[in-house]
N, C-alpha and C positions, 0 to 999 in steps of 0.2 A: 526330584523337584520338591519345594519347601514352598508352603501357605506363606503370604506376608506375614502372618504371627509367626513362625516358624524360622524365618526370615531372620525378623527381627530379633528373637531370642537366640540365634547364633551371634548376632552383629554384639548386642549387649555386653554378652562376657568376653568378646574380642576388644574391645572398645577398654573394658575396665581392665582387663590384662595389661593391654598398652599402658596405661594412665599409672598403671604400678610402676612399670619398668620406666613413664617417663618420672616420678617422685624420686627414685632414685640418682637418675643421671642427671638430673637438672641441677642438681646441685652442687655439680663440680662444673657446670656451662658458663660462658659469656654471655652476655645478651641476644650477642647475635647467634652463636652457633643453637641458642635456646631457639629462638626464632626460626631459623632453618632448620630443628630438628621439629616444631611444631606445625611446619610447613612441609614436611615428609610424611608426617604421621598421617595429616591430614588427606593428602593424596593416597596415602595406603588405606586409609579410611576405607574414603570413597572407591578405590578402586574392589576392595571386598564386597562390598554392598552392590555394587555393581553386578559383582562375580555372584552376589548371591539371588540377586534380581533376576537376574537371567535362566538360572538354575530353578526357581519357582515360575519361571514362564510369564513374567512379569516383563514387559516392552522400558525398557532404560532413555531410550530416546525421546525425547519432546519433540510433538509435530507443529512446525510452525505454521500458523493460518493461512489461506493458502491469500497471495496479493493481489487486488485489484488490478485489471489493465486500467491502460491511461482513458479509454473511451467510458467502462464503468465511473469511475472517477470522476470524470467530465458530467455524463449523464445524474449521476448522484448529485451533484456540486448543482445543478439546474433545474432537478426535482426539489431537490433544497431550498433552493432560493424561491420558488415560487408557492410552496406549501409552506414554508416556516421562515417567513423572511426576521425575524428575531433573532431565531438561530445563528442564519447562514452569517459564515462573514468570506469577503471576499478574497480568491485564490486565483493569484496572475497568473499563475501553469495552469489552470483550470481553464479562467477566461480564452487563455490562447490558443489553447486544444479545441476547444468548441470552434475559435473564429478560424481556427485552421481547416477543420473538417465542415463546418456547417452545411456546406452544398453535397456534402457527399451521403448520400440516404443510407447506404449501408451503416457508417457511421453516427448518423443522426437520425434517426428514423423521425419520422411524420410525426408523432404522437410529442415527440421533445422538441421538435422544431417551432412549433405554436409558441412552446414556452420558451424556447430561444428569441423569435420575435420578439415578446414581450420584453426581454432581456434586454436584448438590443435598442430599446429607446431608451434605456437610460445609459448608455454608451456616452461616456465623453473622451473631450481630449482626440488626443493621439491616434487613439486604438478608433475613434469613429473616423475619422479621418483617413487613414490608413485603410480600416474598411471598407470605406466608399470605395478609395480611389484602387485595390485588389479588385474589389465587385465590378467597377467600369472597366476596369483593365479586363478581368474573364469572358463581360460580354463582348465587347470587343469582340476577343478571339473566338467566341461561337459563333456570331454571328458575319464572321469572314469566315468561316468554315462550312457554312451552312449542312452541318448534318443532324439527319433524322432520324438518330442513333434513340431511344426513348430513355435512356439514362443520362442524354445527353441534353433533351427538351426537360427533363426533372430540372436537372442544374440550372439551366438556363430559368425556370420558374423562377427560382428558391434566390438564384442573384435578382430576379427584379423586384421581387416580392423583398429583400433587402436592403435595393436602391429605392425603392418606394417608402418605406419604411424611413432610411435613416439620409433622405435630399432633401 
């Protein structure tokens, strides 16, 4: 195995080798087969360098950051809007992940729902409307169900605490 400096001082005069042997050929080339011959080189480049990477124990690979789920996301988008509303601009996948999950506490815990409320009074249009009439529609069905499921009296809060909110 080879230090990056060691590395690199092999790569150097591999590099300036090629460059002689392309001064030569290139001058009896077309434009194009010049081009496709600068475009082999270059993959053989890289592919030494790689070869050499490796061989000094050097990781070749680039780790990609790892991605937010859609609930991080959401919750981010709603701490945002309420500590930095300068910043924030508004995000319709965002909005609708929230209004999709909002009664669900696993998803929206307590502490972001406060600032979802706050959220929600400035809800126009469509989207309040529409959330009303989901929110009436759920009670509804809880309260034809009448169970005392405790994750099921949470939901049932968090819609009235809603329709109160946005009737």
């Amino acid at each position: 195995m080879c230090s990056t400096e060691e590395c690199q001082s092999k790569i150097e005069p591999l590099e300036e080798k090629k460059k002689k042997e392309k001064e030569t050929d290139e001058e009896d080339l077309t434009p194009e087969e010049r081009r496709k011959l600068e475009r082999k080189l270059k993959k053989e480049r890289k592919k030494e360098e790689k070869k050499l990477m490796r061989e000094a124990g050097i990781p070749t690979k680039k780790e990609e950051p790892k991605k937010l789920s859609g609930s991080e996301l959401a919750l981010a988008y709603l701490t945002s809007w309420s500590k930095n509303p300068e910043e924030w601009k508004f995000q319709k996948t965002r909005q609708t992940w929230l209004l999709l999950h909002m009664y669900d506490k696993e998803k929206v815990p307590d502490e972001y729902f406060t600032i979802l409320l706050d959220y929600l009074q400035g809800l126009q249009g469509k989207a309040r409307d529409t959330t009303v009439q989901k929110a009436e529609a759920l009670m509804k069905e809880l309260d034809g169900s009448d169970a005392e499921d405790p994750s099921m009296v949470e939901k049932s809060e968090r819609i009235r605490q809603v329709l109160q909110l946005l009737s």
